[in-house]
N, C-alpha and C positions, 0 to 999 in steps of 0.2 A: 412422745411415744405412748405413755399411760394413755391418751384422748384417745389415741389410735386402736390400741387392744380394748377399751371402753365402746368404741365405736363399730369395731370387728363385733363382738357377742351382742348388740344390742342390734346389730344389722341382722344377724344370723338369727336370733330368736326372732325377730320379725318379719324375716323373710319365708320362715320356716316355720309360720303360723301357732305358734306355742307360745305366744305371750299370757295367752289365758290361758293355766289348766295344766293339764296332762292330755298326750296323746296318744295310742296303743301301739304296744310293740309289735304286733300284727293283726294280719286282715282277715286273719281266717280263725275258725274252730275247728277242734277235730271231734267226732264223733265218734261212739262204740255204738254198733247197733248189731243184731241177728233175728232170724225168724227162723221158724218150725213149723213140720207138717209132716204128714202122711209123706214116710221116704225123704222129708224134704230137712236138711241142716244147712243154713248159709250164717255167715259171721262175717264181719271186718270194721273196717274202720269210714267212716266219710271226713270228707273235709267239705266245711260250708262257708257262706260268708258269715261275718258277726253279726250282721245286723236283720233281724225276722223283718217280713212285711208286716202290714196292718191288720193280717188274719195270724201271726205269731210264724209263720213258716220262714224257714232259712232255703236258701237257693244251694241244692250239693253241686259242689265244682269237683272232685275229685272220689274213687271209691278203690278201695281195696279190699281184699277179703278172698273167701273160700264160698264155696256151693258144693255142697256130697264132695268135697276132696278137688274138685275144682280149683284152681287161680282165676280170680276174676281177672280181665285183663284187662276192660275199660267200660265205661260211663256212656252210655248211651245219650249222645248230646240230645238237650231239652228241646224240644218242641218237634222228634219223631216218632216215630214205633220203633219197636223192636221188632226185629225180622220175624215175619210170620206172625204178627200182629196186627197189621194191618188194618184197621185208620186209627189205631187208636195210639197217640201220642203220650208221652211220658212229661211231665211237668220237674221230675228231679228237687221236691220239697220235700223237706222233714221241719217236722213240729217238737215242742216237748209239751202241746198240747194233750189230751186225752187222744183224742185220734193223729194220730201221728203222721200221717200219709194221707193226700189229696187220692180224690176218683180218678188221677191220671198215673201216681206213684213213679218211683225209677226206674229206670233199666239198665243192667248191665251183659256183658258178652262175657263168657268165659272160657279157658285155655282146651276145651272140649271142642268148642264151636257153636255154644248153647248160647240162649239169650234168654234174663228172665227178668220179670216185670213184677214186684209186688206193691198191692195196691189196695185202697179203703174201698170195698162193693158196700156203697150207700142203699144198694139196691137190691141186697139180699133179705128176705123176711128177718132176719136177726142181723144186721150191720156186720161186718167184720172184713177181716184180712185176707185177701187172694193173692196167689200167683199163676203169675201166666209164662207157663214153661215154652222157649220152645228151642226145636233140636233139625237137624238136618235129617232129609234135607227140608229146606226151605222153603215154602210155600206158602208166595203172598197170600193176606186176607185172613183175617180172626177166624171165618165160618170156614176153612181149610186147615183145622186142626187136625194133626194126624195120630195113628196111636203111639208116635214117641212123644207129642207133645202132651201139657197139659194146663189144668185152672183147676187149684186148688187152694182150699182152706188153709193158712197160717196165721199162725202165732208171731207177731212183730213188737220191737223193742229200742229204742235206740236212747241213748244218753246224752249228751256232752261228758268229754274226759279234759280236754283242754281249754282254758280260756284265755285270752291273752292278756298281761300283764301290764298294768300301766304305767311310762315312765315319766317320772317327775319331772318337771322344766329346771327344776334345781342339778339334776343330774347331767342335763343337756348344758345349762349354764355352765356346769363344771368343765368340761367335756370342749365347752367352744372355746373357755379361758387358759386351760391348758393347751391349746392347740396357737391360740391368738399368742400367748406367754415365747411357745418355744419360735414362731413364725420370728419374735422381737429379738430374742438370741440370736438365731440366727444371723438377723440382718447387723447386730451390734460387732456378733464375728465379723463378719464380713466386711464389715466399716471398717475393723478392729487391724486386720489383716491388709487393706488396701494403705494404713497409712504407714 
């Protein structure tokens, strides 16, 4: 029986790819991030994967937050525009680089009807941060800005607040041998009781 429960946790940590090391209690990060502007306050939180590419950027999978009193309500999936944007697609990176935001930035929709897109203008005589508002109605094409829409100057920030926690293969061991331990009880009752 001892070979058995020996056999159980040494199957399991093998199988379960944790023989070397530790491996993360999750897959993701949470972000605090907000930016400012002329009339403009948005805040919330992102959630990205852990791991940057090879220019330091994280992929946002998830956003939450406020715009002027807004609920944001969802994430503008990567690789479209944001309505009344039109061609210009959103890339959904964040950096804790100095520039924080690619030339494509993200987009979200808000509980208004509004779409906004902040983003690095590499391409302004001084570098800096834009958003690209826009509001209903909707009218494809960047060059069909109306006067509810706008592109404007902000101020962008974002952090990491959460990282995820690494757990010990000793914890997992624990964890499979208590498990492997009661599986033996069990079957001892049950031997125990048939005779």
């Amino acid at each position: 029986m001892k070979n058995l429960a020996l056999l159980s946790v040494t199957t399991l940590a093998a199988t379960s790819g944790l023989t070397f090391g530790t491996i993360n209690a999750a897959s993701a990060l949470t972000w605090k991030w907000n930016y400012s502007g002329a009339g403009i306050t948005a805040s919330g939180n992102f959630i990205t994967n852990e791991t940057a590419d090879n220019l330091g950027f994280y992929q946002i999978l998830g956003i939450t937050g406020t715009r002027n009193g807004e609920t944001i309500t969802g994430l503008q999936p990567t690789g479209t525009p944001i309505p009344g944007n039109e061609p210009f697609e959103v890339d959904n990176l964040i950096s804790l680089n100095l520039q924080q935001l690619t030339g494509d930035g993200f987009g979200y929709s808000t509980s208004g009807g509004n779409y906004s897109s902040p983003f690095f203008a590499s391409f302004l005589p001084i570098p800096g941060y834009l958003e690209v508002f826009s509001a209903p109605p909707l009218t494809p094409g960047s060059e069909n800005l109306g006067i509810e829409d706008s592109e404007l100057p902000i101020s962008f920030s974002a952090s990491i607040i959460t990282v995820p926690e690494p757990t010990s293969i000793l914890s997992l061991f624990a964890l499979a041998t208590l498990g492997a331990s009661s599986k033996i009880k069990v079957k001892k009752k049950l031997q125990l009781s048939q005779k």
